[in-house]
C-alpha positions in Angstrom: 0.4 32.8 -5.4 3.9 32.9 -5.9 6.4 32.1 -2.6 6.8 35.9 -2.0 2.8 36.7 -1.9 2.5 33.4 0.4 5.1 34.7 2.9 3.4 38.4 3.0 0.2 36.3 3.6 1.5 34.3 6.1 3.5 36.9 8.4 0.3 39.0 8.1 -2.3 36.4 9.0 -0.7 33.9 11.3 -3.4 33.5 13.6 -5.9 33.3 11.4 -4.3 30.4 9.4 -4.3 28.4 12.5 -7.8 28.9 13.4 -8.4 27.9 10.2 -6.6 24.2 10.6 -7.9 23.8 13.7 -11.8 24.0 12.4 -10.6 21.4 9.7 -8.7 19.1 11.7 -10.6 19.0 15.0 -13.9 18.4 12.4 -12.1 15.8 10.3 -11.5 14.1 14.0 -14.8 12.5 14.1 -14.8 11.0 11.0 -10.9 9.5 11.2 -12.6 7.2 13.7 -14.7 5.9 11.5 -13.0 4.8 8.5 -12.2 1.1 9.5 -15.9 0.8 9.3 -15.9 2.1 5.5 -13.0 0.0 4.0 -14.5 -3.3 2.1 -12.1 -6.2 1.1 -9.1 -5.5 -0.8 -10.8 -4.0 -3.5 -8.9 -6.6 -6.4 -11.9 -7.2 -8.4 -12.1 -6.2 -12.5 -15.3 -4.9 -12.8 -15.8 -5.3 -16.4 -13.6 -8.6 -15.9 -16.0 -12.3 -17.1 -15.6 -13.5 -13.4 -17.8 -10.3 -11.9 -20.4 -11.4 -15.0 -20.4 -14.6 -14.2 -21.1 -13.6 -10.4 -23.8 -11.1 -11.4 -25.1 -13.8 -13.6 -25.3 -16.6 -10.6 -26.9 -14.5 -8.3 -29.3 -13.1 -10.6 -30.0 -16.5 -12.2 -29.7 -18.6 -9.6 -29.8 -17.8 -6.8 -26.1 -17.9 -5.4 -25.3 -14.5 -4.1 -21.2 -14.0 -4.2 -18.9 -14.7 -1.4 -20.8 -16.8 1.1 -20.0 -17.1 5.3 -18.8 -20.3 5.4 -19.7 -22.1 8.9 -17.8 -25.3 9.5 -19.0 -28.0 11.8 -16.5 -30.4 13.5 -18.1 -33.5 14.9 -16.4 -34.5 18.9 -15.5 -38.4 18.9 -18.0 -39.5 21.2 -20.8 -38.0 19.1 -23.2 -40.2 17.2 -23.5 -39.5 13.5 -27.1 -38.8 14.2 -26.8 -36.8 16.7 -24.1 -35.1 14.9 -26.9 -34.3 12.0 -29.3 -33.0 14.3 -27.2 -30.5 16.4 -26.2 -29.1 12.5 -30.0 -28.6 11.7 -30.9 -27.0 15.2 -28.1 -24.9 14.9 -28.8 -23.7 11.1 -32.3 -23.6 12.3 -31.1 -20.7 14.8 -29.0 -18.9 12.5 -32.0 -18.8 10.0 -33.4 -16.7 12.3 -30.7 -13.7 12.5 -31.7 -10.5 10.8 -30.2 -10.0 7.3 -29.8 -13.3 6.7 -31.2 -14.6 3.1 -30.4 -18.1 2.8 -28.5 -20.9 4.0 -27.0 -24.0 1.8 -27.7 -26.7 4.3 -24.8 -29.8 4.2 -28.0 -31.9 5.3 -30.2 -30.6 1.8 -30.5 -32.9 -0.6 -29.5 -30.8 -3.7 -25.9 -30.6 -2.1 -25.9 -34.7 -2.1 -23.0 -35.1 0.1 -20.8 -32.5 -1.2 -20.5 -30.3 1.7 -20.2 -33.3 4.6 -18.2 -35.7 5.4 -18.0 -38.3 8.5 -16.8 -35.7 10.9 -16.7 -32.6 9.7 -19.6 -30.4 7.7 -19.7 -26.7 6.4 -22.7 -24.4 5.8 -23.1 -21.8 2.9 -24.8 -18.4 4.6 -25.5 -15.7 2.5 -26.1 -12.2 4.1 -28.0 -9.6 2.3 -25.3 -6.5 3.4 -22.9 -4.4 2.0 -19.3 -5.7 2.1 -18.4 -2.8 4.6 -21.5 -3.3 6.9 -20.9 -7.2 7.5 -19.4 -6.7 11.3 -22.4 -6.2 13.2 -24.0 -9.5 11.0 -21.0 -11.1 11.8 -20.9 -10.2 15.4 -24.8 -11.2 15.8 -23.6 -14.4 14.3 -20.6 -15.1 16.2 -22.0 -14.2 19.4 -25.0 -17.1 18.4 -22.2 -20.0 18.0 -20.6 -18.6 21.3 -23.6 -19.1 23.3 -23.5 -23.0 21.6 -20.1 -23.2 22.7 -21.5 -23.1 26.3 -24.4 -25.3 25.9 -23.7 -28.1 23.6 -20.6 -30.4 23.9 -21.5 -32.2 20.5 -19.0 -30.2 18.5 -17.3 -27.3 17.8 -17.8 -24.4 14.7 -15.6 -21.8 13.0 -16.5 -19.4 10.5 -14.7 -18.5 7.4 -15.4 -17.3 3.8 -14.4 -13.9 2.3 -16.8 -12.0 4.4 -15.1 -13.5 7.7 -11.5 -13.1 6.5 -12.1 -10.1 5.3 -13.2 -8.7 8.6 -10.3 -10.1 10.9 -7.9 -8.5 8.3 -8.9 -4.8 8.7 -9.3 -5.6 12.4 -5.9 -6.6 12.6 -4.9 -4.0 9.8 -6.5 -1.5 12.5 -4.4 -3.4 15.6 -0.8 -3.1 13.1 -1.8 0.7 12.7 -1.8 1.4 16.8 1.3 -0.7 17.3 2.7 1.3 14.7 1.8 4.5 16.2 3.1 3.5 19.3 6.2 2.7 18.3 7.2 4.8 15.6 6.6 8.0 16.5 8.4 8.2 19.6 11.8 7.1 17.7 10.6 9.7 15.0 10.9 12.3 18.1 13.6 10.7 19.2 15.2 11.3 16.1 13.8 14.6 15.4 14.6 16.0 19.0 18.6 15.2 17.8 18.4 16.7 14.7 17.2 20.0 16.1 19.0 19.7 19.5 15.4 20.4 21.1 12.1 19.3 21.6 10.0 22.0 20.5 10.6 22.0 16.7 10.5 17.9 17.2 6.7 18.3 18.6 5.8 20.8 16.1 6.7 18.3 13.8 5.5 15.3 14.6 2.4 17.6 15.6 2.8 18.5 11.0 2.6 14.2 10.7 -0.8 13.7 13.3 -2.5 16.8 12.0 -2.4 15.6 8.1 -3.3 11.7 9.1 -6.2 12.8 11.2 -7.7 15.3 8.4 -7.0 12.7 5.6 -9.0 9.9 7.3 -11.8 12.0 7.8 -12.0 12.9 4.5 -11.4 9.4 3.3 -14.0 8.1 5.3 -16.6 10.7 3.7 -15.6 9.7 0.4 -16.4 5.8 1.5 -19.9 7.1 1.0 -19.5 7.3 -2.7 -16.6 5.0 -3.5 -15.3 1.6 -2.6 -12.5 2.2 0.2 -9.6 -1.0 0.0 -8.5 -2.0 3.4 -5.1 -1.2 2.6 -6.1 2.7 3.1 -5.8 2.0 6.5 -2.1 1.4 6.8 -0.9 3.0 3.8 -2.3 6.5 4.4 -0.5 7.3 7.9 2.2 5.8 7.3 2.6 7.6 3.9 1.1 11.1 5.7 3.5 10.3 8.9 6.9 9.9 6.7 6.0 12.4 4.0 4.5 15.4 6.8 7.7 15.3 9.1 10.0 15.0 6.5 8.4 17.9 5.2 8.5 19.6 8.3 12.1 18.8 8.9 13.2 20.3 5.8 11.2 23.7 6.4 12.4 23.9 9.8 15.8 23.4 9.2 16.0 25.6 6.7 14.5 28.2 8.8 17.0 27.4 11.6 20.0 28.2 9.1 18.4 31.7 7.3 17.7 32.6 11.0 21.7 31.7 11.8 22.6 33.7 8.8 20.7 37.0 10.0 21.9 36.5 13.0 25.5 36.2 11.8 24.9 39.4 9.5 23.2 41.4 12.5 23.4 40.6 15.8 21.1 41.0 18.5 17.8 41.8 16.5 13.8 41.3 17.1 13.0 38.1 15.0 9.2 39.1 14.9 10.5 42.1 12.7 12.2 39.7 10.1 9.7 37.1 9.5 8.8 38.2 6.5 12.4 37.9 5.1 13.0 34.8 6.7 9.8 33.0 5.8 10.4 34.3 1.9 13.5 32.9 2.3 13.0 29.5 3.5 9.8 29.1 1.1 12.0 29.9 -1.8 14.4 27.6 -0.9 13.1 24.9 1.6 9.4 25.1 0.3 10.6 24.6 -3.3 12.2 21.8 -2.8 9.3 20.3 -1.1 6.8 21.3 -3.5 8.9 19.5 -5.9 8.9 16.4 -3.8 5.6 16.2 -3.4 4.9 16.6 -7.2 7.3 13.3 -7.2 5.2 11.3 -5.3 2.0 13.0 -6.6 2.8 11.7 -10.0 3.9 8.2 -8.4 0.4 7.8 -6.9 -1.3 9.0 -10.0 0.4 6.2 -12.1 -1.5 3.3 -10.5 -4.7 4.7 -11.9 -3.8 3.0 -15.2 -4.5 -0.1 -13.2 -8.5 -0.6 -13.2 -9.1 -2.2 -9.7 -10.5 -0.4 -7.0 -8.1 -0.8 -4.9 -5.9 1.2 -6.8 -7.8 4.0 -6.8 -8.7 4.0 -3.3 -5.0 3.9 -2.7 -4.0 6.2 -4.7 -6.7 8.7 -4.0 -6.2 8.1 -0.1 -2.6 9.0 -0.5 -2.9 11.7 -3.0 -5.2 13.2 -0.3 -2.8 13.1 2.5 0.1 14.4 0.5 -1.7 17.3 -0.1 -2.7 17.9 3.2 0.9 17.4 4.5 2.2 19.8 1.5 -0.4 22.3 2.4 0.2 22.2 6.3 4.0 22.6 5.5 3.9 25.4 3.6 1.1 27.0 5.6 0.5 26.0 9.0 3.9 25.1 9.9 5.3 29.1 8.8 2.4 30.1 11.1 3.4 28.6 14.3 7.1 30.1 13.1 6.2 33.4 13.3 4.2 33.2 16.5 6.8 31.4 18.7 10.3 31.0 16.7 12.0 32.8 19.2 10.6 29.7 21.4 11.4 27.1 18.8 15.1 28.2 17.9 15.8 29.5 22.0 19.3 28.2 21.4 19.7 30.8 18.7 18.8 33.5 20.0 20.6 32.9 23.6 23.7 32.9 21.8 25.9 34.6 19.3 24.8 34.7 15.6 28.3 35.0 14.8 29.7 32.4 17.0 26.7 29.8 16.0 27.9 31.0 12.4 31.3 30.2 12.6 30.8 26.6 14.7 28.9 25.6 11.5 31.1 26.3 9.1 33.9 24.5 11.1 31.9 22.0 11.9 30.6 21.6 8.0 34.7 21.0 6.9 35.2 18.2 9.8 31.7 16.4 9.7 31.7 12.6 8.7 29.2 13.6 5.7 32.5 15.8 3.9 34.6 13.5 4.8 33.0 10.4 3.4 32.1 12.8 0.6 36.0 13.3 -0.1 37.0 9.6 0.2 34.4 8.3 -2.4 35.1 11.2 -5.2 38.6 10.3 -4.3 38.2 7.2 -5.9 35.2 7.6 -7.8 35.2 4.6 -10.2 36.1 1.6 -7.5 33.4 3.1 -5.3 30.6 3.1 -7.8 31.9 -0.4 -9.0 31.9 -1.9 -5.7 27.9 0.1 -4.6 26.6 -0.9 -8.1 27.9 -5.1 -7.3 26.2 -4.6 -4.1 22.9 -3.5 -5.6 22.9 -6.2 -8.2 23.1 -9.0 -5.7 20.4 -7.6 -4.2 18.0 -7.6 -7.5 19.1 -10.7 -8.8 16.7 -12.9 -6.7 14.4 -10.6 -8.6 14.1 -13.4 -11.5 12.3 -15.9 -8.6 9.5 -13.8 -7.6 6.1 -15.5 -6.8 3.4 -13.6 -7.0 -0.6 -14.2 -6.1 -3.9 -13.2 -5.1 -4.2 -12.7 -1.3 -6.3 -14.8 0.7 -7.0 -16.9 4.3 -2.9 -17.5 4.2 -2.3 -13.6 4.6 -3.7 -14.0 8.3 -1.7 -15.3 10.9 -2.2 -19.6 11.6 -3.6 -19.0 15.3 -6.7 -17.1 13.0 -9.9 -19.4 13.2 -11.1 -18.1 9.9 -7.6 -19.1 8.3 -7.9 -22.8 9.7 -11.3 -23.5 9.0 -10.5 -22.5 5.5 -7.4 -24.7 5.2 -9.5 -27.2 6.9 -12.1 -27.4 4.0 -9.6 -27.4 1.3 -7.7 -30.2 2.6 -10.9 -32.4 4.0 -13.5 -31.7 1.2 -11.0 -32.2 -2.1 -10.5 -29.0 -2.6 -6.6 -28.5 -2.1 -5.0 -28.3 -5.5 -8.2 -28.6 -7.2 -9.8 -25.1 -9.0 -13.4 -24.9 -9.4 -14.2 -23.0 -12.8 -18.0 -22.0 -13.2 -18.8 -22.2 -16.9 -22.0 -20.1 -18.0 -23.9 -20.8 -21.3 -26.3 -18.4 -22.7 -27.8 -14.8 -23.4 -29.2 -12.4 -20.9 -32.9 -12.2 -21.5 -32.6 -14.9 -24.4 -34.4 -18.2 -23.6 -32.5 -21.5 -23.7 -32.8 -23.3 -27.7 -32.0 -26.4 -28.9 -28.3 -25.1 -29.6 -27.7 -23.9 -26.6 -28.6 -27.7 -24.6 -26.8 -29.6 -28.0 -23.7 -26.8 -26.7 -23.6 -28.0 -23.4 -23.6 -31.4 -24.2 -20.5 -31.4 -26.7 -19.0 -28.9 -23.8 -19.4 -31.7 -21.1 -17.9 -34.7 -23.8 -15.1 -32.2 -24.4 -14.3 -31.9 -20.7 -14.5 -35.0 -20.1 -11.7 -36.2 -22.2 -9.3 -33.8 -20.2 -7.5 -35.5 -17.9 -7.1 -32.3 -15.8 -10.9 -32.2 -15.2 -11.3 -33.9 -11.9 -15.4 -33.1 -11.6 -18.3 -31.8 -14.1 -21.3 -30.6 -12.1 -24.3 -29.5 -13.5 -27.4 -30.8 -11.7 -29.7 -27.7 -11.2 -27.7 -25.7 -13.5 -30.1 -24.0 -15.6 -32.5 -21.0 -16.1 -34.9 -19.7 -18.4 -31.4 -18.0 -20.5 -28.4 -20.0 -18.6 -26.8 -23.3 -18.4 -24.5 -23.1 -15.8 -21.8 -26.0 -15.5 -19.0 -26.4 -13.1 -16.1 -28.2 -13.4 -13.5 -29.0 -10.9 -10.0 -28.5 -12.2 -6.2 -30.4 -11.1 -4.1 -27.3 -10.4 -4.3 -24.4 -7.6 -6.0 -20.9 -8.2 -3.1 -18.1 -9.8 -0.8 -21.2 -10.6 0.5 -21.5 -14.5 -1.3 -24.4 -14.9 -4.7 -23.2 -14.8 -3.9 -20.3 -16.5 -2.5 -22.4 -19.6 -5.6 -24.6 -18.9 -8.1 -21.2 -19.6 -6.3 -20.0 -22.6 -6.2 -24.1 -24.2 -10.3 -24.1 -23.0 -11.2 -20.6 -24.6 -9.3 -21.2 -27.9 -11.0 -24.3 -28.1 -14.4 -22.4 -28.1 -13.4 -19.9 -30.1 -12.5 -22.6 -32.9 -15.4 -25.0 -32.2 -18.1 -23.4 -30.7 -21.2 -21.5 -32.3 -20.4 -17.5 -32.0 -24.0 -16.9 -31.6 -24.0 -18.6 -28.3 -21.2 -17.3 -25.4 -19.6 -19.3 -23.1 -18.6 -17.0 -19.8 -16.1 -18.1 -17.1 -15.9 -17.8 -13.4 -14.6 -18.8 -10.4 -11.8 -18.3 -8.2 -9.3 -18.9 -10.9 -10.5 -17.1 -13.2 -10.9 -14.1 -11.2 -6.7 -14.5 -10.0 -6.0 -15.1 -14.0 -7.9 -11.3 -14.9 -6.1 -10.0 -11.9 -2.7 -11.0 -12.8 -3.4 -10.4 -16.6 -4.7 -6.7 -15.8 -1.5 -5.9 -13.7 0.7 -7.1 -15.9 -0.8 -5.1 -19.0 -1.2 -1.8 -17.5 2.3 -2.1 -15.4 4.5 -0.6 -18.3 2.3 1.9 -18.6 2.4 2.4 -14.6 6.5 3.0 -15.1 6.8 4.8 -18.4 4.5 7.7 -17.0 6.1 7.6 -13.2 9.9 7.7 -15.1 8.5 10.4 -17.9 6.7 12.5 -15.7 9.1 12.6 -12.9 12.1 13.5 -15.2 9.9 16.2 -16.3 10.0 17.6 -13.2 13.1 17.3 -12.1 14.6 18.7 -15.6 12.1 21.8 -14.3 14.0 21.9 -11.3 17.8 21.1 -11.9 17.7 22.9 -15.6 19.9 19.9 -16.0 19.2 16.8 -18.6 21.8 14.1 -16.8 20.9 14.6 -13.4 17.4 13.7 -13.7 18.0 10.9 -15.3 20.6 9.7 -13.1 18.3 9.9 -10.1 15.8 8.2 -11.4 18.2 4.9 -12.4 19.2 5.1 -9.3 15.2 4.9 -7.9 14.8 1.9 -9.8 17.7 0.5 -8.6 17.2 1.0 -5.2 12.8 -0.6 -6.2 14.8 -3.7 -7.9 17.0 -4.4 -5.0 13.8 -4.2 -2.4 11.9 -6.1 -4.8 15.3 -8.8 -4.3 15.2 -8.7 -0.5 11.4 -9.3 -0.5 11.8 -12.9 -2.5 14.7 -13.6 -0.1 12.4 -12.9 2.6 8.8 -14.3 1.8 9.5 -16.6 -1.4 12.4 -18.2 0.3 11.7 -18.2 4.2 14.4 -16.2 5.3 14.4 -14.5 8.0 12.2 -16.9 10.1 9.7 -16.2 7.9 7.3 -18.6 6.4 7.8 -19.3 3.1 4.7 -17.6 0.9 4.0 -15.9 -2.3 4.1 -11.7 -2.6 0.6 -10.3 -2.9 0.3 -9.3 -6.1 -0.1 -5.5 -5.2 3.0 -5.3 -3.2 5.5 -4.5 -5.6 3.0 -1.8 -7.3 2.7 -0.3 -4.1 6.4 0.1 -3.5 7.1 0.9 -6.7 4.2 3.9 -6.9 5.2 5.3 -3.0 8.9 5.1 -2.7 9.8 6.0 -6.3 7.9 9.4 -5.0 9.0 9.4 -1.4 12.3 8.6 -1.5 12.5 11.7 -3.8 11.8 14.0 -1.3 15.4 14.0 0.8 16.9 13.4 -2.9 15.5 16.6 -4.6 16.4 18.3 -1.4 19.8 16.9 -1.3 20.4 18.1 -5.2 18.9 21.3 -4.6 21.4 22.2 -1.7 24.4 21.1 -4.4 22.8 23.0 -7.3 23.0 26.0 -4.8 26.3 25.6 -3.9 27.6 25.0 -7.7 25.5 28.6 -8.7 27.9 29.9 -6.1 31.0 28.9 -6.6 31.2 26.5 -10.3 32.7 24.1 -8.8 31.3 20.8 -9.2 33.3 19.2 -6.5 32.8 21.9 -3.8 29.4 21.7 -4.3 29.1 18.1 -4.0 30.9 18.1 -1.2 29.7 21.2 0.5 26.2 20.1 -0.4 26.3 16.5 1.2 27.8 17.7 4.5 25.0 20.2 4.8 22.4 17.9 4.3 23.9 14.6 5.6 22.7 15.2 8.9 19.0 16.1 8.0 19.1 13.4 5.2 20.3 11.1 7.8 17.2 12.1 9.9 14.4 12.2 7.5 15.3 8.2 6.3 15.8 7.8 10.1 12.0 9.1 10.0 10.5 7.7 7.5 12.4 3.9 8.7 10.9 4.3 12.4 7.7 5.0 10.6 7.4 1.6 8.1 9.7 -0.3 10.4 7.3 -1.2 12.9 4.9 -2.2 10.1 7.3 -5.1 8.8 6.4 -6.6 12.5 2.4 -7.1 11.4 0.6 -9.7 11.7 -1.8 -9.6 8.1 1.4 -10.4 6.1 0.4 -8.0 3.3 1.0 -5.2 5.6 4.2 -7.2 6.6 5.8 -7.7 3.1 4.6 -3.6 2.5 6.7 -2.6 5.5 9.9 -4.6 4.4 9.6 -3.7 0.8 9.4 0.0 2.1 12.1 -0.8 4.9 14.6 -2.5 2.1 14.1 0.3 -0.7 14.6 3.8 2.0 17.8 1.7 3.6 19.2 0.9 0.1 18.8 4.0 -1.2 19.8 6.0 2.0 23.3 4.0 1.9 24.3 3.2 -1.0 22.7 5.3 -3.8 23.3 8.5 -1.2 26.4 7.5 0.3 28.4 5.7 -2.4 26.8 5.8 -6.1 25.6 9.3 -6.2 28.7 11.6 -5.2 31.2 8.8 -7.2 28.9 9.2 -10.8 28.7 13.2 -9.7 32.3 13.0 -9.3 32.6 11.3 -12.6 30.1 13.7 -14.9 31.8 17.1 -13.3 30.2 19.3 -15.3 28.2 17.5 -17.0 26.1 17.0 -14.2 24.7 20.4 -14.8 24.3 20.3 -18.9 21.5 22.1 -21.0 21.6 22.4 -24.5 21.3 26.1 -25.1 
């Protein structure tokens, strides 16, 4: 359906259309609620990776299901040592008892010989027999067990941690960032809307555009957590993605609809706008929706690159994204032209209460003595010194680029007041495990029973390690099955760092050069699992940026007809990702800021790169769609430069004023993924709303002349 056919539809049908999004909204209401229940972890696991084999293997095997609650004991002073011992078997004793709970490493059982106590503190292994994204009423069951303790016994205190626990104070605190978020953000983004369109109709209508698509895409998110595994990052990404995308959206179709109405009323007068609907909505789709349907192709294709990534959090990201760009495409271009052409004479009041002519004029005038021509006119004035002094700018920015420290979130991303965060940092410091990596080394065939070879393996494997002097402990008491010898070793160097990655790579070529090929040798463990996850971002991320640059030139060469202009926008995209990218390592890596000084997770820089590289497309194509229109009309490259930044500075303006209020509030979060997220996203909009739109992209327009618009043939 072509944008003539969907304007006839529209004008025609207008009622219809909106009982129609009300059905789907006010049923996808019910399940938005539910979606922080559906999320799982962070979804960074390789499934066909040798740490999730060496899982399988060791809870299939022997008995040690994956990712254990971890219950710390901390002895008071006055407490005996015996009496210390028995208030940890009563109260593991009592949690034995809770439903859907399977088994529980004891630091009192012999097998564990001392491993997991000390002389005043203790930990328990629990292992729950429950989906990852069904462990909060378990957990609640649980904590609500060591609260009643709390009030009864004065012998010592407990904290939980483990995965399970962190896990679940992150999406409840993901879930507290998103309502802060809300609360803050969208009344600037009506603020802001309510000046761009000099009334508070059109603002409602579209922030109205930015609720609508969040709601319906977190219903249908949450039914799809039925059938697939649902990152926690869904829950912050997807509104605000839907918020910034939908109301820029909106503010594009509206305003463009303001000015055709303007124009009809310059050309005609006094006239019944109900009568011209038609016109005006084909006119505004042509123009307005085209550019928007562009836009979101941008970001579509952004989204669609992290699928060459093969982690499930990718996916769920990318799918819960993909969904709500749709939705806030679909309402634009549908719902949004419906409302118009029940109550644009209520929208645009101001129009119609006054002279099309006058209102006509004022714009003009206004266009030649607005800052946006203005500025427009001093930087093509002096084109190279301007795009010499905004590229120097940029550069600083991306050169801390070179120090960026990546890793694998964990306890850390929660804020230090977090009990599950101190107990963990607790147990690593206490119980020898800070700086030390604990490798689990698997020997064997699945449904092959243990030989001769397979024990005289082990052996030389435990005589090799034991001449490293990085190997601080080889454990292998009860370490073997029917088909499985299962050794772990403790390892000098922390999870992610280079040293146990150069440590994997010396181990496994040793194998591969020693070691029978008859009989594997699998490894697991925390570092392994960090090494696969860094290796499998690293190999698929060209691949992630030659299809986002290839495909989105694609479709802006569709758009522009032009080969230069393409290009150019998308250098400066990358630009504009570097310099955020610089900003983030001067704020995390180095501790500006008042921040504290911590590694990027891993999946932040994806995550800008595959959102804003799409996003901050939007006001662009719009902006270069405008100045293409212009240059049709007149061939004049400079006019149209000039005429097409004043006309759009102002809504430009808005929408990055939009889409800031939106991730702004996010850079204030408390899980400090969702923190370094928001000020990656802050950094790159600012960057590029400054100086790629302000300086670098009317001085290199200035420059190319016509070139700017150049097809062969």
């Amino acid at each position: 359906m072509g944008y003539r056919s969907l304007a006839a539809f529209i004008s025609r049908y207008p009622r219809f259309i909106i009982i129609c999004w009300v059905f789907i909204i006010g049923m996808s209401v019910a399940w938005a609620w539910k979606l922080p229940n559906m999320v799982q972890d962070h979804g960074l696991k390789l499934a066909q990776g040798q740490a999730q084999a060496v899982e399988r293997i060791l809870e299939q095997e022997f008995d040690t299901p994956p990712d254990p609650v971890v219950l710390l004991f901390n002895k008071h002073p006055n407490t005996s040592e015996i009496g210390f011992r028995t208030w940890i078997q009563e109260r593991l004793a009592a949690v034995r008892t809770l439903p859907a709970i399977t088994s529980v490493i004891s630091p009192l059982d012999v097998n564990t010989q001392g491993r997991l106590m000390r002389e005043d503190q203790a930990y328990a292994l629990i292992h729950m027999d429950v989906e990852p994204h069904q462990m909060r009423l378990p957990l609640e069951r649980l904590r609500g067990l060591l609260d009643m303790d709390k009030q009864t016994h004065q012998l010592g205190t407990m904290q939980l941690t483990g995965k399970p626990v962190v896990q679940q104070d992150v999406n409840r605190l993901s879930f507290r960032d998103l309502e802060r978020a809300e609360i803050v953000g969208l009344p600037i983004a009506l603020i802001i809307l309510c000046f761009a369109f000099r009334g508070l109709y059109a603002a409602c209508i579209a922030v109205m555009m930015g609720i609508s698509a969040v709601i319906t895409a977190m219903g249908i998110t949450s039914l799809l957590g039925h059938y697939l595994e649902l990152s926690n990052f869904i829950i912050n990404v997807i509104p605000m993605v839907g918020m910034a995308l939908s109301i820029d959206f909106a503010l594009i179709i509206l305003s463009r609809y303001r000015e055709e109405l303007q124009r009809i009323y310059a050309m005609k007068g006094k006239f019944n706008v109900s009568n011209m609907q038609r016109e005006l909505l084909q006119r505004t789709l042509c123009t307005a929706g085209r550019a928007v349907l562009f836009s979101a192709a941008c970001v579509f294709l952004g989204l669609l690159g992290l699928l060459w990534i093969r982690l499930p959090m990718f996916l769920s990201v990318s799918l819960g994204a993909t969904i709500v760009l749709v939705l806030a495409l679909l309402l634009n271009v549908t719902l949004l032209p419906a409302i118009l052409c029940l109550s644009a004479d209520r929208v645009f009041a101001r129009i119609t209460r006054t002279s099309g002519v006058t209102e006509q004029q004022t714009k003009e005038s206004t266009l030649e003595h607005s800052f946006w021509h203005r500025w427009s006119a001093i930087v093509m004035k002096r084109p190279v010194w301007m795009g010499l002094v905004g590229t120097t700018l940029l550069l600083y920015c991306v050169f801390p680029v070179t120090r960026m420290d990546l890793s694998v979130p964990d306890a850390s991303s929660l804020p230090a007041r977090m009990e599950s965060r101190q107990a963990s940092e607790q147990i690593e410091r206490n119980f020898g495990q800070e700086h030390t990596s604990w490798v689990d080394m698997i020997i064997g065939n699945k449904d092959a029973p243990l030989t001769a070879p397979h024990l005289e393996l082990a052996k030389h494997k435990v005589t090799q390690l034991q001449r490293d002097a990085r190997v601080v402990s080889i454990q292998s008491q009860g370490g073997i099955s029917d088909s499985f010898i299962r050794l772990t070793v403790g390892v000098y160097g922390e999870a992610g760092s280079d040293e146990m990655k150069e440590w994997l790579r010396q181990t496994r070529a040793e194998d591969i050069t020693a070691m029978p090929k008859t009989i594997p040798i699998r490894y697991g463990g925390e570092a392994v699992y960090e090494d696969e996850i860094k290796h499998e971002i690293k190999q698929q991320l060209p691949k992630v940026l030659v299809f986002v640059v290839v495909s989105n030139y694609l479709v802006l060469l569709l758009a522009f007809r032009s080969l230069l202009i393409p290009l150019k926008a998308i250098l400066m995209n990358l630009l504009s990702l570097a310099a955020s990218f610089g900003i983030l390592v001067w704020v995390f890596n180095e501790g500006h800021l008042g921040m504290e000084v911590s590694s990027i997770a891993i999946m932040i820089p994806v995550f800008i790169a595959g959102l804003v590289f799409g996003i901050s497309m939007d006001y662009g194509v719009f902006m270069l769609s405008r100045i293409q229109e212009v240059y049709r009309q007149t061939g004049d490259s400079d006019t149209a430069v000039r005429h097409g930044l004043a006309s759009t500075g102002r809504l430009i303006t808005s929408a990055a004023g939009i889409l800031l209020a939106v991730t702004v509030p996010f850079a204030f979060a408390e899980v400090e993924g969702v923190r370094q997220l928001g000020i990656g996203i802050t950094a790159a909009v600012f960057i590029d709303v400054t100086l790629i739109r302000l300086v670098l992209v009317p001085s290199l327009m200035k420059l190319m002349g016509r070139w700017n618009w150049w097809l062969p043939g």
